[in-house]
RONU-345511 format. One record per residue: x, y, z of N, C-alpha, C in turn; residue number from 1. Coordinates in pm, 1 decimal, decimal comma. Atoms other than C-alpha are relative to their C-alpha. Last residue first. Example, Ala and Ser with C-alpha at 12.3 -4.5 7.8 and 13.67 -1.06 7.14 Angstrom:
// residues 2
      n_X      n_Y      n_Z     ca_X     ca_Y     ca_Z      c_X      c_Y      c_Z  nr
    -82,0   -119,0     -6,0   1367,0   -106,0    714,0    -77,0    109,0     73,0   2
     89,0   -119,0      0,0   1230,0   -450,0    780,0     90,0    120,0      0,0   1
***
This chain:
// residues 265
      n_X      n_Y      n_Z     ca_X     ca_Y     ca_Z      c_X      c_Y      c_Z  nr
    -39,5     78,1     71,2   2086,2    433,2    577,8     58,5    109,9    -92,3 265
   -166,2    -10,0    -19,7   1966,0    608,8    860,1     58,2    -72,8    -77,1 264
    -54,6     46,5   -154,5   1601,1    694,9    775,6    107,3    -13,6    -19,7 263
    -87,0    129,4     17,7   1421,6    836,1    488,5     38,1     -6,3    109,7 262
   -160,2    -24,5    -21,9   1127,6   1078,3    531,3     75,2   -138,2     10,7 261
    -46,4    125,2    -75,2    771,5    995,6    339,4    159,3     85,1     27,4 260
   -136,0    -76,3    -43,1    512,6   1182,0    249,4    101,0   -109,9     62,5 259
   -105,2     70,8    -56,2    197,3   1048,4     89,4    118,6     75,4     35,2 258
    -99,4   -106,9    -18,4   -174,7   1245,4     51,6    121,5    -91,0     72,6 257
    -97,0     75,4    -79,6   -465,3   1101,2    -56,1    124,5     73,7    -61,7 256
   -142,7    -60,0    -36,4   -687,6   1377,6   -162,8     85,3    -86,8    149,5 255
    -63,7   -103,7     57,2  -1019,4   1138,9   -168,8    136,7     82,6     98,5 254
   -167,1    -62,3    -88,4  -1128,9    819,0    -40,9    -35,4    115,9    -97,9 253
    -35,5   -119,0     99,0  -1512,7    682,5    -29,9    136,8     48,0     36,1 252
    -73,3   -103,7    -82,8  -1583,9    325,4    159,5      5,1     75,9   -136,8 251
     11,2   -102,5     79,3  -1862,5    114,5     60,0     83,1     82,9    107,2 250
   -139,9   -100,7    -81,8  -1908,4   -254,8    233,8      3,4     89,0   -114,2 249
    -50,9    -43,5     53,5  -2168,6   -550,7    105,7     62,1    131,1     54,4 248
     52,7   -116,2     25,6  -2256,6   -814,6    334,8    104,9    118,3    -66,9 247
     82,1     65,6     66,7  -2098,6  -1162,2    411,8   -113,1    147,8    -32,6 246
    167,5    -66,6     -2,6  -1814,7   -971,3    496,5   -113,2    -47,0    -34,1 245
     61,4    141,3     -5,6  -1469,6  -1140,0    414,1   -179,2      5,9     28,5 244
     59,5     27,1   -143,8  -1304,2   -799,9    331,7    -49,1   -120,5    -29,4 243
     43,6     86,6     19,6  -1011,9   -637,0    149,8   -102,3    -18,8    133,5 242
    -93,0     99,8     24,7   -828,3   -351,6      4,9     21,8   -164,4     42,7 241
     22,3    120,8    -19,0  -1120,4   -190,9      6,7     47,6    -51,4    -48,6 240
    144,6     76,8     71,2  -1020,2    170,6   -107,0    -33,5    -90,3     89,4 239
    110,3    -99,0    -89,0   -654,0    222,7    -48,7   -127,6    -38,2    -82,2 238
    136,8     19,8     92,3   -313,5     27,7   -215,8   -128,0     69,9    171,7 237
    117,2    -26,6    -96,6     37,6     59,2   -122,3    -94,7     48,7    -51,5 236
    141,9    -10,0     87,7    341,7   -108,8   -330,5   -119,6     -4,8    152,4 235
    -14,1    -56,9    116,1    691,2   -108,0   -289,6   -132,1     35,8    -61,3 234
    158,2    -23,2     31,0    760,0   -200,3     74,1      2,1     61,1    -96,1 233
     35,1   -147,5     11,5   1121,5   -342,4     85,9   -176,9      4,6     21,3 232
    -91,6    -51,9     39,1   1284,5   -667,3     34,5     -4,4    178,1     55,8 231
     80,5    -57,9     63,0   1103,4   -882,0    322,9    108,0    119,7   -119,8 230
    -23,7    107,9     91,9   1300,2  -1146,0    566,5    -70,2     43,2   -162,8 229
   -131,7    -30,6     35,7   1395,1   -876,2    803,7      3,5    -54,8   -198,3 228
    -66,5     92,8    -37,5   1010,5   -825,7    877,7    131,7     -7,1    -43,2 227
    -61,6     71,1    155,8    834,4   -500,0    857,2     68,9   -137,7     75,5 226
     51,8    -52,1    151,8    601,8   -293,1   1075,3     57,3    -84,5   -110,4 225
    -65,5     37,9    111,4    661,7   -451,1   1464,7    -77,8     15,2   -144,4 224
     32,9     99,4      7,5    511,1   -217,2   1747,9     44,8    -73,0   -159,1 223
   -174,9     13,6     53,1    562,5     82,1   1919,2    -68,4   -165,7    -11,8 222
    -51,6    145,8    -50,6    153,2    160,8   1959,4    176,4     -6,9    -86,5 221
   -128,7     21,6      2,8    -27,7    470,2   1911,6     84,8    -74,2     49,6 220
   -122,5     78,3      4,8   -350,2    541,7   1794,9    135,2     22,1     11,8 219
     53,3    132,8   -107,0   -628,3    739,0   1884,6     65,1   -132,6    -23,9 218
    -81,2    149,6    -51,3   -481,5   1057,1   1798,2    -76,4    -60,4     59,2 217
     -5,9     48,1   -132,9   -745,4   1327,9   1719,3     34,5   -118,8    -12,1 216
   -107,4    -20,9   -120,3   -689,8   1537,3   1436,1     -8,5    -65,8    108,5 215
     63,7   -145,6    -64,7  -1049,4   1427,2   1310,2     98,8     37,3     96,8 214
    131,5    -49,5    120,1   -907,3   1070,4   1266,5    -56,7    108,5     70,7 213
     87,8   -112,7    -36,5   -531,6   1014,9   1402,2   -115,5     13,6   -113,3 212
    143,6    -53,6     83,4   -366,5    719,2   1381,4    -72,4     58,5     49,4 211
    116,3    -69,5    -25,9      7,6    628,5   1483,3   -121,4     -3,2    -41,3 210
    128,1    -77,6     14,3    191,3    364,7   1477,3    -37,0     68,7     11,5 209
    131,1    -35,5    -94,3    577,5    248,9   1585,2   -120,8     65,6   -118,0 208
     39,9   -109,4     61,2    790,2     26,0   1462,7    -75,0     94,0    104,4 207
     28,1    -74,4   -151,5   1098,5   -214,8   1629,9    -78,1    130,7   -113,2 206
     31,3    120,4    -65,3   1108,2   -489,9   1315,1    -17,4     66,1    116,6 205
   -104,2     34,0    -77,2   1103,2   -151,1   1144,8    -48,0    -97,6     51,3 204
    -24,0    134,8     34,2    891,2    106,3    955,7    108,3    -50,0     30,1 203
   -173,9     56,4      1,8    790,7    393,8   1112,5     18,9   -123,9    -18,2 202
    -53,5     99,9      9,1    423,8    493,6   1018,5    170,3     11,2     32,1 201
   -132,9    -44,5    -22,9    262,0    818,8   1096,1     31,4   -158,6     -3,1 200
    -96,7    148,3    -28,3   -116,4    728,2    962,5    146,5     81,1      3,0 199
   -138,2     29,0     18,7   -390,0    996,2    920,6     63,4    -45,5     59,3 198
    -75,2     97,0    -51,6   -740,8   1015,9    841,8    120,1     33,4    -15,7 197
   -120,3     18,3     37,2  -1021,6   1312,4    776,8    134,5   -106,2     88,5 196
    -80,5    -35,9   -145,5  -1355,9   1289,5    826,3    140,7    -41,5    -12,8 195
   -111,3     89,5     -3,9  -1633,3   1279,2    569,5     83,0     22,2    123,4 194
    -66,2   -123,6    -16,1  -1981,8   1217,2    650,0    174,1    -44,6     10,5 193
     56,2   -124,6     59,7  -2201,9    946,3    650,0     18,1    136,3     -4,9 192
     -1,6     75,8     85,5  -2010,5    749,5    926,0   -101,3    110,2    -65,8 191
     88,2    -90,5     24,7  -1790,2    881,6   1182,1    -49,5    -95,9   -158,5 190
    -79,2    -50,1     86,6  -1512,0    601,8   1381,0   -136,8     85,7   -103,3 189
    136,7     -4,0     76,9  -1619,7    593,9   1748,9     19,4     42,5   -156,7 188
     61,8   -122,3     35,1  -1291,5    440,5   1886,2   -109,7     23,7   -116,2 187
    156,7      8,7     20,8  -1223,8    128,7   2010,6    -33,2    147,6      8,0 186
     73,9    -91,5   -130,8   -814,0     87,5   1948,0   -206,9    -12,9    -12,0 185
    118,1   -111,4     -0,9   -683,6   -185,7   1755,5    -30,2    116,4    135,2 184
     -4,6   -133,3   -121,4   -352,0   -426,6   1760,4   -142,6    118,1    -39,8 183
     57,5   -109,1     40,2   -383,6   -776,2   1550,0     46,9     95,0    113,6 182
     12,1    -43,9    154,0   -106,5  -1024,1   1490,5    -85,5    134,5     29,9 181
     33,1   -141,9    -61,8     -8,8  -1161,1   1854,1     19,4    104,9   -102,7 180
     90,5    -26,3    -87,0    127,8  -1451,1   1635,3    -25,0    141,6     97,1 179
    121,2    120,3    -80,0    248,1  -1569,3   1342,6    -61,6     40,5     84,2 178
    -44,4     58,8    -97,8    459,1  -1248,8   1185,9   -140,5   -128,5     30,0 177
   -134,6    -40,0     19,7    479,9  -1060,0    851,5     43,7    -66,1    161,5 176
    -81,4     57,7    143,4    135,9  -1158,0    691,5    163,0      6,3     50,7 175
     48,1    156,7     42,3    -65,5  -1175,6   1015,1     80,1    -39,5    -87,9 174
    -99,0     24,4     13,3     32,9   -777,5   1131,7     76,6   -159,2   -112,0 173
    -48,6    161,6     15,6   -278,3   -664,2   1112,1     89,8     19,7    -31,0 172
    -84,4     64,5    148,7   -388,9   -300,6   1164,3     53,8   -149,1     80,8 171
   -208,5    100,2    -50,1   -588,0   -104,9   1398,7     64,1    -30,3   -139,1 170
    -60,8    -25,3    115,6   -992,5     98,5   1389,5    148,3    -59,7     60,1 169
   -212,7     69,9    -30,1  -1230,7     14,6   1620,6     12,4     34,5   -157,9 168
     -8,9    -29,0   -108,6  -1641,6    141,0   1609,4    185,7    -28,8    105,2 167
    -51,6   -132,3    -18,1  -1773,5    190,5   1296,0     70,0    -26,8    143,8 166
    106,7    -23,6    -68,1  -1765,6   -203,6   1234,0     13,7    164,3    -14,3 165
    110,8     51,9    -94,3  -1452,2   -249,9   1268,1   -150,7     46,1    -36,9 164
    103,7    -52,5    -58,2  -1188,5    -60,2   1037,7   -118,4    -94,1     17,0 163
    200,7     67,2     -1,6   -896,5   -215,2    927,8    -86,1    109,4     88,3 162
     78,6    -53,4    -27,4   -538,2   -165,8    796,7   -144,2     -6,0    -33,4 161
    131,7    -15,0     45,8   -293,0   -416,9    657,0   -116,4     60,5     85,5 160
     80,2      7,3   -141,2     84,1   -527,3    732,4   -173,1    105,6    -77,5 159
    -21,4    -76,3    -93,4    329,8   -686,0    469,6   -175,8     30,1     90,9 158
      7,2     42,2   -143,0    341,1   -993,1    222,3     53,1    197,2     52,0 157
    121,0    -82,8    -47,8    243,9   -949,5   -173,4    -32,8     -1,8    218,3 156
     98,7     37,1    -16,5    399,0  -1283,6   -232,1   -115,7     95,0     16,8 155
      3,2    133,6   -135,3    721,0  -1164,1   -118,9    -88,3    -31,7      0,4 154
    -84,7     60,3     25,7    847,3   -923,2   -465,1    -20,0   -125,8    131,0 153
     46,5     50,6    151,6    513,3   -706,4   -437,3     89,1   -137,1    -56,7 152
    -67,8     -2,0     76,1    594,2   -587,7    -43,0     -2,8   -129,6   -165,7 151
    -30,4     57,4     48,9    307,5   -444,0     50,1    124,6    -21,2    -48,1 150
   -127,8    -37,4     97,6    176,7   -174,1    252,7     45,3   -148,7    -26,0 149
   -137,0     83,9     37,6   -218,3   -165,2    269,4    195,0     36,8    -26,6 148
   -128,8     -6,8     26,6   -508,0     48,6    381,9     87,4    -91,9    -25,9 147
      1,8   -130,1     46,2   -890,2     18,4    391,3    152,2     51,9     -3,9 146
   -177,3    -43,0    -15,7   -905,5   -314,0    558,3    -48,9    105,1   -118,0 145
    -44,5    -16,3    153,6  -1287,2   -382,9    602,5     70,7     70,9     -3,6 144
   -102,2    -86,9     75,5  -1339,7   -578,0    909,3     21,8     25,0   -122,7 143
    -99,3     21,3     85,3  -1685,4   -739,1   1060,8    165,4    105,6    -15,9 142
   -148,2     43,9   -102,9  -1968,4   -681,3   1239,1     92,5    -69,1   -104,3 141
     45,2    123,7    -92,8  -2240,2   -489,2    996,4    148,0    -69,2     33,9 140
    -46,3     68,0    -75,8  -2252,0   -159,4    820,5    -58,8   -150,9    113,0 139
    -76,3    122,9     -9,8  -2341,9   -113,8    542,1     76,8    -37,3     75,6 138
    145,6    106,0     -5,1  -2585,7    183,0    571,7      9,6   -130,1    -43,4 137
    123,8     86,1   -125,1  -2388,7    351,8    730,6    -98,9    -42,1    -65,1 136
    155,8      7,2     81,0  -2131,1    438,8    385,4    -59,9    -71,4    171,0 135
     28,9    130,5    -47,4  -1769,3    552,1    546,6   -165,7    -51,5    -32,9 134
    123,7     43,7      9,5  -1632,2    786,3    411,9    -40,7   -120,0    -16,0 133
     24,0    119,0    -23,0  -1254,7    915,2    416,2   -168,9      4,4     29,8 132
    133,2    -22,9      9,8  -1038,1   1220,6    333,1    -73,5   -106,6    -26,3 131
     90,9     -9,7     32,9   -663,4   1126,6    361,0   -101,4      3,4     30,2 130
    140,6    -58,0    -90,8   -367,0   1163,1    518,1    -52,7    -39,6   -127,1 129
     93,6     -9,8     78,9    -49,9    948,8    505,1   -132,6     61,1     20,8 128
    124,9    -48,5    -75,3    293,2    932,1    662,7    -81,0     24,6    -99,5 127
     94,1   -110,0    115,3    597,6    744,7    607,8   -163,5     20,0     60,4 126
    103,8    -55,5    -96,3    913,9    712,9    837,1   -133,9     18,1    -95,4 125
    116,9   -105,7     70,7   1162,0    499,1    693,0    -98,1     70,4     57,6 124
    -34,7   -118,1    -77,0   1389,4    336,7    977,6    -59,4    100,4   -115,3 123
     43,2    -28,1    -93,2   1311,0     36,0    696,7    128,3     96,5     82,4 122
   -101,6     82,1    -58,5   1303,6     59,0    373,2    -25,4      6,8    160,7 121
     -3,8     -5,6   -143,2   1030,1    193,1    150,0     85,4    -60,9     87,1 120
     48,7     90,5   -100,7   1044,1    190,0   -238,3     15,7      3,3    170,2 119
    -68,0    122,4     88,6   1130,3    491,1   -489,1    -74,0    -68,5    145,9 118
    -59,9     89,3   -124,1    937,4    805,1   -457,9     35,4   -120,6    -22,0 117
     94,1    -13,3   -122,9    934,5   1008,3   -788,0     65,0   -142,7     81,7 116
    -18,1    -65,9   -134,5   1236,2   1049,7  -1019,3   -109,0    -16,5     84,3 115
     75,6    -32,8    -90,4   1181,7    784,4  -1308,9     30,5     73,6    111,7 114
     88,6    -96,4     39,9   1358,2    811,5  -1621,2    -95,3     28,9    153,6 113
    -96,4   -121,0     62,4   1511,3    486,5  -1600,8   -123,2    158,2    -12,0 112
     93,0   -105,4    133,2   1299,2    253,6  -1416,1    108,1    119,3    -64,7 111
     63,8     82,2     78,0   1481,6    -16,9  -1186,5    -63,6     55,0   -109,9 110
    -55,0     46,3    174,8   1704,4    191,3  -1054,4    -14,8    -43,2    -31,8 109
   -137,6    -75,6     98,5   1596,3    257,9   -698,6     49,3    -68,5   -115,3 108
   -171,0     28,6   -110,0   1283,2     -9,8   -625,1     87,5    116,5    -80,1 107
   -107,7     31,2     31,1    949,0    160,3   -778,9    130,8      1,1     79,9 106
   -111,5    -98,4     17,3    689,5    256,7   -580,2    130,5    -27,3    -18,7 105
   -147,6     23,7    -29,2    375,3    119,2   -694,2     91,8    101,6     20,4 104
   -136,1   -105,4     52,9     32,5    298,0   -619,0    152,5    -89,0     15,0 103
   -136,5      0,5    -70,1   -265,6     66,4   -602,9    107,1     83,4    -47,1 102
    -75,9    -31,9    107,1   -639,5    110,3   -627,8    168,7     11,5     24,9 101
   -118,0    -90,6    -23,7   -859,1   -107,6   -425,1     54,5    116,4   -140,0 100
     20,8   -103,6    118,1  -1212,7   -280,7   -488,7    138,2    127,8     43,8  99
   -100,7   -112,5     20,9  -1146,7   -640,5   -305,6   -113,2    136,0   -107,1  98
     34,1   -108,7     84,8  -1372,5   -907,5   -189,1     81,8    143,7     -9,1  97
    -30,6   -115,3    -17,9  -1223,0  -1217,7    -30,1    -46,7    109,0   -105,1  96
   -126,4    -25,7     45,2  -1406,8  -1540,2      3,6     23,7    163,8     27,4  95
   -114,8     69,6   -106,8  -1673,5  -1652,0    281,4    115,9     90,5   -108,2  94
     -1,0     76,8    -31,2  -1904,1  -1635,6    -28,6     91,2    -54,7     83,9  93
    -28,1    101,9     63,9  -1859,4  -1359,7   -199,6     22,3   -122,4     54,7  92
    -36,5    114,1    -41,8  -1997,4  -1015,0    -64,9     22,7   -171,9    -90,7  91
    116,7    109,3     -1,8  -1986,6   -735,5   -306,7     33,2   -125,6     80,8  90
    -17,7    130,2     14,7  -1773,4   -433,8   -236,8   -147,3   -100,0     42,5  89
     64,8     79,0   -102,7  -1778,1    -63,1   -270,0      5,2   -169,3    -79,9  88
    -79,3    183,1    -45,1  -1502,4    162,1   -328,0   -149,9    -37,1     60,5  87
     91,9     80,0   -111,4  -1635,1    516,7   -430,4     54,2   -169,2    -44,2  86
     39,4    171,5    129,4  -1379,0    721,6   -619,0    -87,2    -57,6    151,6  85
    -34,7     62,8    -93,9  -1319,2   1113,6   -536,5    -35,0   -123,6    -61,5  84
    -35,7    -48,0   -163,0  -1319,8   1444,0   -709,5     38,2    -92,1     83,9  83
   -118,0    -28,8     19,5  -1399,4   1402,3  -1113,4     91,6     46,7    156,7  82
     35,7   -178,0     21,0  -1798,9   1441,3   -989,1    186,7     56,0     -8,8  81
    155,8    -34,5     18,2  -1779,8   1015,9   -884,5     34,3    193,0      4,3  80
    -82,6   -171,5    -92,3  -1493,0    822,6   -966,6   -127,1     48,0    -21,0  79
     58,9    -79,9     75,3  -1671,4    462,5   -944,2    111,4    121,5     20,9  78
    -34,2   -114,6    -16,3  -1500,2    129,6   -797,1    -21,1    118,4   -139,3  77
    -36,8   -184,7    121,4  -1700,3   -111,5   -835,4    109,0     32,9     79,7  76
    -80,0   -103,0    -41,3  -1803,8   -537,2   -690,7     40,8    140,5    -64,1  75
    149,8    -88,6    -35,1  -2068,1   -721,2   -871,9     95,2     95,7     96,3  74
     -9,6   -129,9     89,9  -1738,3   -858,6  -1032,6   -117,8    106,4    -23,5  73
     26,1     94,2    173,4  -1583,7  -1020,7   -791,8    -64,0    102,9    -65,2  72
     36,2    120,9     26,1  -1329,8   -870,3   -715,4   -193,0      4,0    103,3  71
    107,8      6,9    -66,6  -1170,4   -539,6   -809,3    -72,5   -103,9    -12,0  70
     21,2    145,6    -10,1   -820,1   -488,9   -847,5   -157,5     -8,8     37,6  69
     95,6     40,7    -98,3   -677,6   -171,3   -961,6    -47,8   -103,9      7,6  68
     80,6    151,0     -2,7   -342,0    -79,9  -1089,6    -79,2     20,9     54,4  67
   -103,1     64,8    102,3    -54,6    216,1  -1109,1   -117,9   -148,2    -43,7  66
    -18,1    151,2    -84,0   -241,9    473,1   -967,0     69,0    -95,3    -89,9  65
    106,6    108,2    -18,7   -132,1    811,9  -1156,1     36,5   -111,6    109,7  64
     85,0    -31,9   -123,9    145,7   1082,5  -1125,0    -97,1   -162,9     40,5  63
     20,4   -146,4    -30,0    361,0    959,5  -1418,9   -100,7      6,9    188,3  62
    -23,3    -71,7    108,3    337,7    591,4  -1492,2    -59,6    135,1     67,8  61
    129,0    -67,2     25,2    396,6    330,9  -1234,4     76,9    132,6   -100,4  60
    -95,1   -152,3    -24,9    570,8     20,1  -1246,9    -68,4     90,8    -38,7  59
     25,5   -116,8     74,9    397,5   -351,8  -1305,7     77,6    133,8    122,9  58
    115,0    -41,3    -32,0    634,1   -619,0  -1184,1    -96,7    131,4    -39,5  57
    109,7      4,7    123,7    918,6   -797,2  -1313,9   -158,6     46,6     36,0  56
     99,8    -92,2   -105,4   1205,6   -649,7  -1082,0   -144,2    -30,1   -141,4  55
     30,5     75,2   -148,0   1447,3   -920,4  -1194,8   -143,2     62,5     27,7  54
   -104,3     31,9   -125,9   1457,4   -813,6  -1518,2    -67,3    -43,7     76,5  53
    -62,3    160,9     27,9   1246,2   -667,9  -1847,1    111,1     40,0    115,1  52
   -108,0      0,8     46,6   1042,2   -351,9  -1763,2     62,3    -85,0     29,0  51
    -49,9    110,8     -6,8    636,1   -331,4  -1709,1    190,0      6,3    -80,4  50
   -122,6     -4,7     84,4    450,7    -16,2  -1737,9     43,2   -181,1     78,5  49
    -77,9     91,5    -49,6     98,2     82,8  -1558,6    106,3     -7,8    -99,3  48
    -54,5     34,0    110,5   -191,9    330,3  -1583,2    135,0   -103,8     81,3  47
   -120,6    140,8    -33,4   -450,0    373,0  -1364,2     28,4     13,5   -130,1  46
   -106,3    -32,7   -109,7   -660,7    721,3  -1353,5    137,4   -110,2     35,4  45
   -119,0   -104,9     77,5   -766,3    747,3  -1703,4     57,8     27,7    113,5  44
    -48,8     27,5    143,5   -997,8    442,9  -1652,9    114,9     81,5    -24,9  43
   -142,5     81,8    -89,7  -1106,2    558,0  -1287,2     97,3    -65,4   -137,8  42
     35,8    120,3    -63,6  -1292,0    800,5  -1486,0     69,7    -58,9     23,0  41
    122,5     24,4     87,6  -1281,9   1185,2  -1654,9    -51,9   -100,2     83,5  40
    -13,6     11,6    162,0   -956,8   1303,4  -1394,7   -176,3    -71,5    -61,2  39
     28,8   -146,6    114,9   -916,7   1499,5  -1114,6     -4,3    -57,9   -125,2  38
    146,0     79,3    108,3   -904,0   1170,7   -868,9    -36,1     82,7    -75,6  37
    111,5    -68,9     23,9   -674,8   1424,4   -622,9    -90,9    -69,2    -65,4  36
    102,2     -5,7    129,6   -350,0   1189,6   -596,1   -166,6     93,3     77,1  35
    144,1     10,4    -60,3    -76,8   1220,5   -399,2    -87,9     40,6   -152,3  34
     71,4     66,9    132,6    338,9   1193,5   -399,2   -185,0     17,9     71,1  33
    196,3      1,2      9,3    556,1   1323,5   -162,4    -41,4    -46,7   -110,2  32
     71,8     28,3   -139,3    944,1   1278,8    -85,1   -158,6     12,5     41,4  31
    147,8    -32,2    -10,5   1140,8   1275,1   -401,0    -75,9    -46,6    128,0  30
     64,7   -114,2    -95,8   1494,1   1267,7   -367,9   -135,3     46,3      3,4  29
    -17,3   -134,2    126,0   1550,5    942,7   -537,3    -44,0     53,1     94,8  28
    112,4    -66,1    -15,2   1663,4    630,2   -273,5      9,0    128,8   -121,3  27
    -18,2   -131,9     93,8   1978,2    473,3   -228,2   -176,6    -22,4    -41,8  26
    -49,9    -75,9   -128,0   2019,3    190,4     81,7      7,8    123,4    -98,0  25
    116,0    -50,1    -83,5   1754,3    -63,1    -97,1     57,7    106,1     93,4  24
    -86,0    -96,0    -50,7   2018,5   -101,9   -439,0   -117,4     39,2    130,5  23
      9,5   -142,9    -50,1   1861,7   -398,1   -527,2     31,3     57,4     68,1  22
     36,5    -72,5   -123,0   2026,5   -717,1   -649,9    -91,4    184,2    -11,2  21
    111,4     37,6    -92,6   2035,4   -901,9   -963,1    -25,0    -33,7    195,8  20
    201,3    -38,2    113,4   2220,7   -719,3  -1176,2    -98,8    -61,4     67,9  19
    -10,5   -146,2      0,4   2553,4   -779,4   -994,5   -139,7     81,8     51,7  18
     65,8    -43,9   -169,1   2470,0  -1148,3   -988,1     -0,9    147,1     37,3  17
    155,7     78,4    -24,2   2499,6  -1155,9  -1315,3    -35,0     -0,6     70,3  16
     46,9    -94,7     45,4   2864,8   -915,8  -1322,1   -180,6    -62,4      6,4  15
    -23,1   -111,1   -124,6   3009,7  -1210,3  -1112,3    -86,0    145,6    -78,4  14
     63,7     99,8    -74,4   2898,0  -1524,7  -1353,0      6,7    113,0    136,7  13
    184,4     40,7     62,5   2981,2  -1324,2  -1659,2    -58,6     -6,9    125,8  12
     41,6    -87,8     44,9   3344,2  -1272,3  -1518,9   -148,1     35,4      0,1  11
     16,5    -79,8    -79,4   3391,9  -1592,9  -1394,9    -28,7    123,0     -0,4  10
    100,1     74,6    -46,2   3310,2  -1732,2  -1749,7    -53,4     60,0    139,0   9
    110,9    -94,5     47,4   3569,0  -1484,9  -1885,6   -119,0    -54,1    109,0   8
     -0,8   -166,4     -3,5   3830,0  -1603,2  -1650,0   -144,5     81,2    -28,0   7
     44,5    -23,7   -179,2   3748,1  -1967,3  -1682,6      8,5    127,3     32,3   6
    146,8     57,2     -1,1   3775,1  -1929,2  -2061,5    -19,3     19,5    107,3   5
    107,4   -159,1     48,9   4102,1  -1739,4  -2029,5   -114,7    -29,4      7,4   4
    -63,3    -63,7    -98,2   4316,5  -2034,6  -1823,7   -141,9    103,1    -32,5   3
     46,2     66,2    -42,6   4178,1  -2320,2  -2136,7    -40,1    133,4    179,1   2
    136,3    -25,3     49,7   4339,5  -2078,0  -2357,3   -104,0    -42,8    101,6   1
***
């Protein structure tokens, strides 16, 4: 009897750990995802879910954003003529001012029912356009990150896109390594008017960058995107995803647009 107990026990104790891993080398065949802002108000554009386990984080519902964050609370985000959302932010005292909206992307088999894009791995390739506005008449020296990839399960740790001033555009590395963190170019970035953005990402402790605004590459750097020590990227957010600004900041997005190819796994 004494023989069977230990049996079962081992049992239990091997099927538990089972369950608490993710599958990061299987993927759903879905390879785009994008939002238009076609709806009444940012209200009917976030929705969210939550499912008991490891993976305890909100999960997204149908097409939509999955969350928005907007601090403090003289801070918005508006949808303005069912077409696009205006991100603008209130300075806060040295602290951080957010007005994002975020898209999770569920780890493989954590959601039943769910076929769209599952989480990011690396030798992933993903790419992003969108339609972008930049308010001049807030500008002053500083950075206001306007992209994010995240991984949700490490503190919210991966790499973070900025725009200067009008005048540089790069990304931070800060959350996924110590040092020789930022990379930018100094290009004239258009303000009061829109102008279209896009990001070729390869994700990898060996990545590379792109960024093109107004078809015209002005980024491209082989340079580190993920860390080993990270599960995945599961969650990427747009808008003003953050600034320190002692002045207030207004970016506009519309028809964001995700694609992503898998890599050798």
């Amino acid at each position: 009897m004494k023989n069977y107990c230990i049996l079962v026990l081992l049992l239990v104790s091997v099927q538990s750990c089972e369950k608490e891993t993710f599958e990061t080398k299987k993927y759903n065949s879905a390879t785009e995802w994008q939002s238009d802002f076609n709806y009444l108000d940012i209200k009917n554009q976030v929705e969210s879910q939550y499912v008991d386990g490891i993976y305890n984080k909100q999960l997204p519902v149908g097409e939509k954003w999955t969350y928005a964050t907007i601090q403090p609370d003289a801070s918005q985000i508006e949808l303005i003529d069912n077409n696009y959302i205006r991100c603008y932010t209130a300075p806060e005292n040295g602290l951080t001012s957010k007005a994002q909206v975020v898209r999770k992307f569920a780890p493989y088999g954590i959601l039943d029912g769910y076929n769209g894009i599952t989480a990011f791995n690396p030798t992933d390739v993903v790419t992003i356009t969108m339609d972008m506005y930049l308010n001049g008449d807030y500008l002053t020296d500083g950075n206001v990150y306007f992209l994010d990839f995240e991984d949700s399960m490490s503190k919210s740790t991966g790499i973070r896109f900025f725009i200067y001033n009008n005048t540089a555009i790069g990304v931070n590395i800060d959350k996924i390594r110590n040092n020789n963190t930022v990379f930018y170019t100094e290009t004239p970035i258009p303000t009061n008017t829109w102008f279209s953005f896009k990001l070729e990402l390869l994700i990898g402790v060996q990545g590379n960058y792109k960024i093109w605004i107004d078809n015209n590459l002005v980024f491209n750097i082989d340079e580190q995107s993920y860390d080993e020590k990270l599960n995945f990227y599961d969650a990427v957010m747009t808008g003003i995803t953050g600034t320190i600004k002692d002045a207030p900041s207004e970016v506009w997005i519309d028809n964001f647009y995700l694609q992503v190819n898998r890599g050798d796994y």
